[in-house]
N, C-alpha and C positions, 0 to 999 in steps of 0.2 A: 477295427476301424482303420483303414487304412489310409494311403496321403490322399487319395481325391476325396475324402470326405473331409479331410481338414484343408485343405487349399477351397472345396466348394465355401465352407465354414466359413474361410476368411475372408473371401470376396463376397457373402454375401452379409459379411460385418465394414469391410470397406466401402464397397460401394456408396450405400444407401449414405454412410456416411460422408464419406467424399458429396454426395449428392446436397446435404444439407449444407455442408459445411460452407462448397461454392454459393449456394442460394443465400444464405447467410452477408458473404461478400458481396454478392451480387445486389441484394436489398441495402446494404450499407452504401451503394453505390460508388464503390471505388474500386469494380474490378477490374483489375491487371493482371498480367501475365504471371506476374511475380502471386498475386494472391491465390490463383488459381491452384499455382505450386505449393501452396504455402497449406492449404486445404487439401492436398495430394499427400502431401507430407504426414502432416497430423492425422487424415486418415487412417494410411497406409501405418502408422505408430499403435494408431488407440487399438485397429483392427488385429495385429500383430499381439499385443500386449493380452487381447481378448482371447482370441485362439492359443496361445502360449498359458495362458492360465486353465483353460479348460484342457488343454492337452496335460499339463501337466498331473490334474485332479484326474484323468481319466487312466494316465499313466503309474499314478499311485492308488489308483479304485477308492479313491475315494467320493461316498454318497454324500448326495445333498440331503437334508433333514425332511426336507418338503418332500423327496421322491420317496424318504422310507418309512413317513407318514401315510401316505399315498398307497404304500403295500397293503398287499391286505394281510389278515392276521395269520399266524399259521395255526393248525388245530393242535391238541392235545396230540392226537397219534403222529403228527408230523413233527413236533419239537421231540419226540422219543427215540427217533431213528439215529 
């Protein structure tokens, strides 16, 4: 996996984010310039922190329980090899 699948990765954990986060200000009805940034911000952090943990789990292999649940079983002649 290379860097464009972890910059796609991030932006597409930023964005959406970012997207709610101004909605959010925006329903509380006090957006400003400054809150706009402020949701840029925390975005751009939670999506950073998201991607940096998954990079990290992919860069030490390690599986999540649920994917190796999810495998199927191996046969007899296959755990023999």
């Amino acid at each position: 996996m290379g860097p464009l699948f972890w910059i796609t990765r991030y932006l597409l954990a930023a964005v959406p984010l970012f997207a709610i986060l101004a909605v959010v200000e925006w329903a509380k009805g006090t957006t400003t310039l400054q809150d706009i940034a402020s949701a840029a911000i925390w975005a751009a952090v939670a999506a950073a922190i998201f991607t940096g943990v998954a990079w990290n789990r992919y860069r030490k292999a390690v599986h999540c329980a649920m994917c190796d649940a999810a495998a199927p079983e191996q046969t007899a002649h296959a755990k023999k090899k």
